[in-house]
C-alpha positions in Angstrom: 9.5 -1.8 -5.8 10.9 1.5 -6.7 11.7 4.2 -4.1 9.0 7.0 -5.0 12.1 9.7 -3.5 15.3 10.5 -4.8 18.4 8.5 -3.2 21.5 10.8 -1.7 24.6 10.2 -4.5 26.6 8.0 -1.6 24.3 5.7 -0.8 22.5 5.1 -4.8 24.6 1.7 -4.9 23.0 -0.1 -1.7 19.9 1.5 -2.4 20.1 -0.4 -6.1 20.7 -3.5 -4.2 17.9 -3.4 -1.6 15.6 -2.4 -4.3 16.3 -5.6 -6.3 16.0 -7.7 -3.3 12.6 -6.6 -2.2 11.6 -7.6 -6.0 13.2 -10.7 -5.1 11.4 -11.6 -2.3 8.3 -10.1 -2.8 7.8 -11.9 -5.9 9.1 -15.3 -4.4 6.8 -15.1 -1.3 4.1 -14.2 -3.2 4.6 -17.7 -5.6 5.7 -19.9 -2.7 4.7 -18.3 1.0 7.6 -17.1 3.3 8.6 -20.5 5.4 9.5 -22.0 1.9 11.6 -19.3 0.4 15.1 -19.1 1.1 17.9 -16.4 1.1 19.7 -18.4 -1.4 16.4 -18.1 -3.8 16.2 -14.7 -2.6 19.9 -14.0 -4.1 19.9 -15.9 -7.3 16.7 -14.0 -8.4 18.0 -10.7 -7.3 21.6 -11.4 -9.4 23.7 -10.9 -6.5 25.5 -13.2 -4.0 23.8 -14.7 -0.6 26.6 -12.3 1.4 25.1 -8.9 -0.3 21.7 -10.4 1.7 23.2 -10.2 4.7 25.2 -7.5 4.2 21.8 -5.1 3.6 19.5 -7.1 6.4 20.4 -9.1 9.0 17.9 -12.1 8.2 15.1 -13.2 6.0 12.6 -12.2 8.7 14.3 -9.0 8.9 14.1 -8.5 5.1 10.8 -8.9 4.9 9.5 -6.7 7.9 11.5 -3.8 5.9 9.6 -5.0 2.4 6.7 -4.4 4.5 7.6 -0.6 5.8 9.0 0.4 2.3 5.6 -1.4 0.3 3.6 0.5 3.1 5.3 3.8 2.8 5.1 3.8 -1.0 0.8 3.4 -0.8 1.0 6.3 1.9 2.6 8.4 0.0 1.1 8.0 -2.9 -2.4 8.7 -1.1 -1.2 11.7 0.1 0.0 12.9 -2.7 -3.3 12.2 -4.3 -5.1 13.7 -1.6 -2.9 17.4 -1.6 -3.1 17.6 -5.8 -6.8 17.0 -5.0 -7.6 19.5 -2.6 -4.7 22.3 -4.4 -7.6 21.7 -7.3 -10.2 23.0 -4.9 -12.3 19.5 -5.6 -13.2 19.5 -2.0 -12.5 16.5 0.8 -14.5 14.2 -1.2 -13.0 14.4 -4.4 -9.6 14.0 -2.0 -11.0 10.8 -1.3 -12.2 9.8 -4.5 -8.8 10.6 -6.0 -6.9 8.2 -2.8 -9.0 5.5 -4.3 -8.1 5.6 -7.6 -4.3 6.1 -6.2 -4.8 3.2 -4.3 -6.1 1.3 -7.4 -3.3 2.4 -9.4 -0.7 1.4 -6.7 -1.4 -2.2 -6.7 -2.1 -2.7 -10.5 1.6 -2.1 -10.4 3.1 -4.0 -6.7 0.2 -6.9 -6.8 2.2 -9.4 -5.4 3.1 -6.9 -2.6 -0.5 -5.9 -2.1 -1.5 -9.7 -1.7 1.5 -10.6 0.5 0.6 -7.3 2.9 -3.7 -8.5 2.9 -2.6 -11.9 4.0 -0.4 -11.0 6.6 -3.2 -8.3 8.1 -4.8 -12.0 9.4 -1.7 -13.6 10.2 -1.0 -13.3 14.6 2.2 -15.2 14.9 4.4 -13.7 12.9 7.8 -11.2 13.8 7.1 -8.2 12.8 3.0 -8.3 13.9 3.8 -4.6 15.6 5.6 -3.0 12.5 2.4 -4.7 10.3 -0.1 -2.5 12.9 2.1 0.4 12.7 2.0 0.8 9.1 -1.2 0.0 8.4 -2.2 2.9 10.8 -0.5 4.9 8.6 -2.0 4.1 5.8 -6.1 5.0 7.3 -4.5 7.5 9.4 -3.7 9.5 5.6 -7.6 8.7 4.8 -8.6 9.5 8.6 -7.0 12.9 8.3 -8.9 14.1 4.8 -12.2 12.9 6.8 -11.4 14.7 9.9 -10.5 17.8 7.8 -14.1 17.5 5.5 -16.0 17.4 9.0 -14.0 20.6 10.3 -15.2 22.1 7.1 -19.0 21.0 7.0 -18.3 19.3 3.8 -18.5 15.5 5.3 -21.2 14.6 8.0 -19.9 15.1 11.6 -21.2 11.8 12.7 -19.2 9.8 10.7 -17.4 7.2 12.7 -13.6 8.4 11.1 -11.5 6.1 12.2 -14.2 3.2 11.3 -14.5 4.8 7.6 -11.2 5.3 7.4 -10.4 1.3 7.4 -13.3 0.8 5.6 -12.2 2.7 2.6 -9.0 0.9 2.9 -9.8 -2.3 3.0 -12.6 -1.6 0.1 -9.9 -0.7 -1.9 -7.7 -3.2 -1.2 -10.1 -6.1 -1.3 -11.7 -4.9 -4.4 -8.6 -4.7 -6.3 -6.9 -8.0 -5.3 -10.4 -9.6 -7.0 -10.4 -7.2 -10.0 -6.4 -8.4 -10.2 -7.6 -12.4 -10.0 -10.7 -12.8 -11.6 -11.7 -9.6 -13.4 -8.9 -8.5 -15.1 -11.3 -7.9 -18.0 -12.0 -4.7 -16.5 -10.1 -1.4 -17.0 -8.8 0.6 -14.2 -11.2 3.3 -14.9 -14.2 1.0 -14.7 -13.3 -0.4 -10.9 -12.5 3.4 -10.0 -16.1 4.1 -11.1 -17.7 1.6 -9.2 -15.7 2.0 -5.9 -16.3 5.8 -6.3 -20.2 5.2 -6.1 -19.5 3.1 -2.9 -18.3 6.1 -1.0 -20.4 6.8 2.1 -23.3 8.6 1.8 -22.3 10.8 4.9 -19.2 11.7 2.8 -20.9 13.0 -0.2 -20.7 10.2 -2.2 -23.4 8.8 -4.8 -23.4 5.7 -2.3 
């Protein structure tokens, strides 16, 4: 998964290597779940040696928990990005949202296996790194929470909307709609799934819900 920033000269090598070990392992969890891959698979399908593993994290467990904060922080920023080019356009808080679902959208049509690995372990309540999952998916609705917030303070969304409820809402619509487009609709174009989640925005948002 690339790195959506650009990496300091000194540190371009290791940031190489991680990058081709969160490929690794995201694509290896994703075909076999996490108790069956091994840092030994993890290393022959990144093309470097089991050491360079545990040079760069200090477990498997530890390796994932940080392909969950970089997958994570890739989405947010992406939203926000889509959200501020939005709003520079003067398209309003709604067409801020519109334009995080179609991020959103466009985000796991590239990292799939990432987006399926990070939906399963939402459910999952015995794992590691349970606190860094809740952390970063509050940051991900806390980007959509704060557009909502900002189109009540303006009169542009309804100030009875439950924020923090939509927020998650329009999260997990997106992320649950997608991961079904990506199994068993892949007939459909990007621009058609965008259409149809953008008429399922709440009505109290200005949506054509």
């Amino acid at each position: 998964m690339e790195s959506s920033s650009a990496t300091p000269a000194g540190g371009g090598r290791r940031e190489a290597t991680r990058q081709k070990l969160y490929e690794a392992a995201v694509t290896l969890i994703a075909e076999q779940g996490f108790s069956a891959t091994t840092v030994d698979e993890i290393a022959e399908r990144a093309g470097v040696a089991k050491g360079t593993v545990y040079y760069n994290f200090a477990s498997k467990a530890v390796l994932f928990e940080e392909l969950l904060r970089h997958g994570v922080g890739l989405l947010t920023a992406s939203l926000r990005e889509a959200a501020e080019e939005a709003a520079r356009g003067a398209g309003g808080r709604v067409a801020a949202l519109d334009a995080m679902i179609r991020a959103g959208l466009v985000f796991i049509d590239r990292y799939p296996a990432f987006t399926q690995l990070y939906v399963a372990e939402l459910w999952r309540t015995n794992r590691a790194w349970q606190s860094t999952l809740l952390v970063v998916r509050q940051e991900v609705v806390a980007v959509v929470e704060d557009v909502l917030r900002a189109g009540v303070a303006e009169g542009e969304i309804d100030a009875d909307v439950d924020v923090p409820l939509t927020a998650a809402a329009l999260v997990g619509m997106v992320l649950v709609a997608a991961l079904d487009w990506q199994s068993f609709q892949r007939e459909r174009s990007l621009d058609e799934v965008h259409a149809a989640l953008s008429r399922l925005l709440p009505a109290g948002t200005g949506g054509r819900g």
